[in-house]
N, C-alpha and C positions, 0 to 999 in steps of 0.2 A: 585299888583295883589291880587287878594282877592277871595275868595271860592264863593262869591257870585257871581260875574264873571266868574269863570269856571263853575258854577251851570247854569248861562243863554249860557254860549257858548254850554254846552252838549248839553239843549234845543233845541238850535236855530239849530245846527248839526241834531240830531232829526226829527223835524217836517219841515224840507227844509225850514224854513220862518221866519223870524221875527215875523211877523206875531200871525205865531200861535202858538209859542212857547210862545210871551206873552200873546193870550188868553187862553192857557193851564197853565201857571202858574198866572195866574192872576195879571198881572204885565203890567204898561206900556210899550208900545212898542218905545217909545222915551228912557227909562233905558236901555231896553237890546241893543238899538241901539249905544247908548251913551259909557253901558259895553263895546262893541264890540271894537269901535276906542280908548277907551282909553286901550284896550288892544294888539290896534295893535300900539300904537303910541309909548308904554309902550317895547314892544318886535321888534319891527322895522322890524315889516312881515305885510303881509295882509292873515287876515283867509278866509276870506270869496270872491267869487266872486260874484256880485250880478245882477239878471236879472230879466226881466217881473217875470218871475216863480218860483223865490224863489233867494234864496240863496245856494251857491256848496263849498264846503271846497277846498280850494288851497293845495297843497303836504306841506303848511309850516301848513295852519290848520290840516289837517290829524294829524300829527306828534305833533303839540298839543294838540290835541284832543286825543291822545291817552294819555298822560301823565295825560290831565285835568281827566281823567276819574278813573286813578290810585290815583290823589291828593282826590279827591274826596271822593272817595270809602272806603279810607284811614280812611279822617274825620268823614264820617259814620259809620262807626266802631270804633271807639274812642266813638262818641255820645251815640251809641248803649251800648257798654258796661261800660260809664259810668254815661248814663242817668238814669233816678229812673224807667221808663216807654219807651220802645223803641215805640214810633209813626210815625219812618217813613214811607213812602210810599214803599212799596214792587215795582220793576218792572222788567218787562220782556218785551223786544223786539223781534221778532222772524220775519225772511222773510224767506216766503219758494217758490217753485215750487208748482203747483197745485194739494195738496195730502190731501185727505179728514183726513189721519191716523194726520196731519199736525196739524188739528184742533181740532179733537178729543183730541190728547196730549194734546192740549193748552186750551181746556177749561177741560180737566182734573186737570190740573194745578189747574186752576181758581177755579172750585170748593170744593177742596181739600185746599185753601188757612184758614190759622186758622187766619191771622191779623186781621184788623178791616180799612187797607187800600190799596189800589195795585190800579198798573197802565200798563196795561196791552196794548200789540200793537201786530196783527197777519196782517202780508203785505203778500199776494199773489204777486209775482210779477216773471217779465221776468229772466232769469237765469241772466244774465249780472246784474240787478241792484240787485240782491240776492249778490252776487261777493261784488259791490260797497259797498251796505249795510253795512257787514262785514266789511272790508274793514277800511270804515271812522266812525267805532262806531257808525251807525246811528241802528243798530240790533247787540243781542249779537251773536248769531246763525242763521247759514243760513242752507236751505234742501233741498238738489237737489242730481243729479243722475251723475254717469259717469257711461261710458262704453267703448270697446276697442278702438272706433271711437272718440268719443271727449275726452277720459284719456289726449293722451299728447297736447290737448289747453285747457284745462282745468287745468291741471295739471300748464302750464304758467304762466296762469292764477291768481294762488291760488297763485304762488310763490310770485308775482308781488304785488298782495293784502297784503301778509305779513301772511296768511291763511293758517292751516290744514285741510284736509279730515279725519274726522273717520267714518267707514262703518257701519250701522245699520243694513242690511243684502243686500243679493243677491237672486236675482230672474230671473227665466226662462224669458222672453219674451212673453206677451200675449196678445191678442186680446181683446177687450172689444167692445161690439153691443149688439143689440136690441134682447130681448129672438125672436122677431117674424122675425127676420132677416132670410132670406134664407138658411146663412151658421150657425146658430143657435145652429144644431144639429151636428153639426161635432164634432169628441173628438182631432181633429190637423188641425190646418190650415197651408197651404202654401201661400207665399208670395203672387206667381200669383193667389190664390185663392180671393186675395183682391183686385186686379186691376181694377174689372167694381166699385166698390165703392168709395162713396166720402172718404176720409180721413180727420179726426177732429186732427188737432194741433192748441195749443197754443202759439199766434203770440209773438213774442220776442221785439219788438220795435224796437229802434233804433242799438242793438246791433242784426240781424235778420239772423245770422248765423245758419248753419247748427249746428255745435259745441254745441249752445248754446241750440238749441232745448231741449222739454222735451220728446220727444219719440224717441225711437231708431227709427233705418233707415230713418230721415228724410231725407237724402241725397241723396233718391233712385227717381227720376221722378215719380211723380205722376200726370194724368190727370183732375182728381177732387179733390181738395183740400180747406177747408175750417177752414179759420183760425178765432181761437176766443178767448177773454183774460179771462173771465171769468169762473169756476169752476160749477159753475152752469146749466150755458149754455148748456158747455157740455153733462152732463147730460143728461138733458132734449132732446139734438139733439140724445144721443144715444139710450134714450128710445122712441122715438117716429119716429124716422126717420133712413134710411137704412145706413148708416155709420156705421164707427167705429173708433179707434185709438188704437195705440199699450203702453202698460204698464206693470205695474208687477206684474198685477194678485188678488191684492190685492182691492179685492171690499167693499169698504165702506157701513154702513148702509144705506145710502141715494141711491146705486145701486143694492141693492139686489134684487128691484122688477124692473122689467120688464128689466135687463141687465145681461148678461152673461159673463164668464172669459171664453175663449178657448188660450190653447197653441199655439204659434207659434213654425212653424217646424224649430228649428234653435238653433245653439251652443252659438248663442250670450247670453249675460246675462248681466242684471243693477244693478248696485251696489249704490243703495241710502242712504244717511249717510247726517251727518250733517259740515258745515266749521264754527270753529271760528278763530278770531286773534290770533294770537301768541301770544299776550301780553296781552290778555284781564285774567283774571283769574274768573274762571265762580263761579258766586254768588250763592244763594241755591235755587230760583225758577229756573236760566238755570240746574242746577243739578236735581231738579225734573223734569223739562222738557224734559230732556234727558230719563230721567226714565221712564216717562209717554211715551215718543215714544216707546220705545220698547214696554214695555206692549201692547199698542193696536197694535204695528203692529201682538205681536204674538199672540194676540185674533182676530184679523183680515185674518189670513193667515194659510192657515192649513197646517197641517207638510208636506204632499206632494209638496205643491209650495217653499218650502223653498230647499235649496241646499247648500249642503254640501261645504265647503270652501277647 
């Protein structure tokens, strides 16, 4: 076993592929293939399962992939502190839920980076492969939401992953639509006040539970429903069209014009925060990233929507 080998497994774990793990490292994809079996011939497991669409780590990959990433990390730090010039590559993995504050962090990050290299990944994705992410070291930090309806499959969940929850804050319940929406002007909405409108959620894929959703009360029937994977999209459907979708109130630059936050009438509340592994130990861009979230969320968010613990 060789570092050079746990260097292509992190990879290959990574970007789902052979593939493109060796057109990101720049490396044939016959070596990091070749890596692979003679590392499972070498440990008498199989890492990897392999299909039209990539490659999926097996429970015995996981489990090395986790270690690989400790052995690793180890020898970077040995290099680091006793090389004349530190030139590695900086990186940060981050899969979040659809939250513009998400992105803001993350190229906060980025632009505040003082090295001379970084390798930088921000995955929008369904709440289930945010979990997985985590999970098989393929992201160090994931960003999503519970509440009192998904906490304990959620909570299963994290356990199962191997994953903690820490809370970045809590927030009322809020509407989000078009300034020129009907219910526009209201300073409280009620539930049945949304029922003639379409509702905007973010489709989950394969994993397409209620639970996993990113808006509270997805569980509630709704008539008009309009589901979309994209951040943008959204957007664009709430500033221009009569819809809405429920969040935390929290309006990013990109909806300040022509989109509104109104309360919902309701005790519930989201508590969004970030999950990493238990055994990952977080580097110094996840520590500024961490850091960077808060700041924008509370440049983001004015002290009235915030709520006391």
């Amino acid at each position: 076993m060789t570092l050079q080998q746990l260097r292509y497994l992190i990879a290959i774990a990574e970007h789902g592929s052979i593939n493109a793990a060796a057109t990101h490292l720049y490396a044939s994809q016959s070596n990091l293939s070749t890596a692979v079996r003679e590392l499972e011939r070498e440990l008498g497991i199989t890492i990897f399962t392999r299909s039209n669409r990539g490659v999926t780590l097996t429970n015995d990959g996981t489990e090395l992939l986790g270690y690989a990433r400790q052995v690793v990390e180890q020898a970077d730090m040995l290099e680091a502190r006793y090389s004349p010039a530190d030139t590695r590559q900086a990186r940060l993995a981050v899969s979040t839920q659809h939250y513009y504050f998400s992105l803001q962090a993350f190229m906060q990050v980025a632009d505040e980076f003082q090295g001379d290299e970084y390798d930088l990944i921000l995955r929008e994705c369904a709440t289930g492969q945010i979990i997985e992410d985590v999970r098989t070291f393929r992201s160090e930090v994931g960003v999503l939401f519970v509440d009192d309806f998904n906490r304990r499959v959620l909570g299963r969940a994290f356990e199962e992953a191997g994953v903690s929850f820490s809370r970045l804050f809590r927030a009322g319940v809020h509407v989000f639509l078009s300034e020129s929406h009907p219910l526009a002007g209201r300073d409280l909405l009620k539930l049945e006040d949304l029922e003639p409108w379409p509702r905007y959620s973010f489709e989950q894929g394969t994993t397409n539970s209620f639970y996993y959703a990113e808006e509270p009360f997805s569980y509630l029937p709704h008539k008009k429903v309009i589901r979309i994977s994209d951040r943008g999209t959204l957007t664009n459907l709430l500033a221009c069209h009569n819809g809405f979708t429920l969040s935390t109130g929290v309006l990013s630059a990109e909806m300040h014009s022509g989109i509104v936050s109104i309360p919902l009438d309701t005790d519930a509340t989201m508590e969004v925060g970030y999950i990493m592994h238990d055994e990952r130990r977080p580097s110094e861009l996840l520590v500024r990233y961490i850091d960077a979230l808060r700041q924008v969320i509370a440049q983001n968010q004015t002290v009235s929507e915030l709520l006391d613990d």
